[in-house]
C-alpha positions in Angstrom: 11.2 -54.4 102.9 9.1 -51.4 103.9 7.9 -52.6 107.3 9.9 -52.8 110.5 10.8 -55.8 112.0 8.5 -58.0 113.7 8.8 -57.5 117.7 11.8 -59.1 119.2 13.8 -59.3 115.7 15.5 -55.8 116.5 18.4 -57.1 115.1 17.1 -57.3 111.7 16.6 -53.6 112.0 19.6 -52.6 110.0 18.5 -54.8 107.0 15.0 -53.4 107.0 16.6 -49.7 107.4 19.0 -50.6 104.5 16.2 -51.8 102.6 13.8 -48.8 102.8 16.9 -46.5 102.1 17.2 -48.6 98.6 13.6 -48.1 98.2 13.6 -44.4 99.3 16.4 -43.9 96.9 14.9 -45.7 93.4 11.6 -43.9 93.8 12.7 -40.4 94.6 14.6 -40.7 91.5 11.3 -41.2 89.9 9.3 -38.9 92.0 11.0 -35.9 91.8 9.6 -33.2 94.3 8.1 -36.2 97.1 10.0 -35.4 100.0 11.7 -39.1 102.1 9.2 -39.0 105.0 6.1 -39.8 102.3 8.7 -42.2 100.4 8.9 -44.0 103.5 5.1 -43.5 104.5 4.4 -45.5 101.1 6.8 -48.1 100.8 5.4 -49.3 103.9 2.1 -49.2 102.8 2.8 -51.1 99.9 4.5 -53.3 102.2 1.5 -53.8 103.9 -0.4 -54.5 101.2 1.2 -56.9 100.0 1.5 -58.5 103.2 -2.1 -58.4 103.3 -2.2 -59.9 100.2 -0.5 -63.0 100.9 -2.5 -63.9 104.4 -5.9 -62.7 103.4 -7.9 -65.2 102.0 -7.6 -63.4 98.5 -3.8 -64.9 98.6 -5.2 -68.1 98.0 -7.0 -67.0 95.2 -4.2 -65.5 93.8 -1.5 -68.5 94.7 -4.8 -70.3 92.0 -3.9 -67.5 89.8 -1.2 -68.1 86.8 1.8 -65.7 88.1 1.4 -63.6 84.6 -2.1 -62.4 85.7 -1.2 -62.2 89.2 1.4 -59.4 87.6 -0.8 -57.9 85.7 -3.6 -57.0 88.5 -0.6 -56.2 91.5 1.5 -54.1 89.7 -0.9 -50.5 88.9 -2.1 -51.3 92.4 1.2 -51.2 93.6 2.6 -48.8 91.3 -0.3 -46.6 92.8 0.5 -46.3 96.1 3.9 -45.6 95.4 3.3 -42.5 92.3 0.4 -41.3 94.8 -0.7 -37.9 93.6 1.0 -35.7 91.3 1.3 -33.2 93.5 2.0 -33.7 97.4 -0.2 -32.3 99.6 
């Protein structure tokens, strides 16, 4: 949802612009004062990392993993990148 369509999809954009606009939306009602460009800037990086995630050898790993535990460890890192700092810089 927070990355751009893959070359030569284009017309996918409008679903991948309508997604980050949901995204954008739901987290600046819970990050009051972080301004849409660094919304956007971190829902693709969590995008990424999660992509990451599932094509790195760790997804493996993690497909071995009961999907409770799985939870557990993903979502502070992924609620990380998208709280960031308190304050933006």
């Amino acid at each position: 949802m927070g990355i751009d369509p893959p070359e030569g999809w284009e017309r996918l954009a409008g679903k991948f612009e309508e997604a980050r606009r949901q995204a954008v939306r739901v987290l600046a009602a819970n990050l009051p004062g972080v301004d849409e460009r660094d919304l956007v800037f971190r829902v693709r990086c969590a995008a990424g990392m999660l992509n990451w995630l599932a094509v790195a050898p760790i997804g493996a790993e993690l497909a071995a993993e009961p999907a409770e535990r799985v939870e557990r460890m993903l979502i502070p890192v992924v609620a990380g990148a998208f709280r960031g700092a308190l304050a933006s810089p």
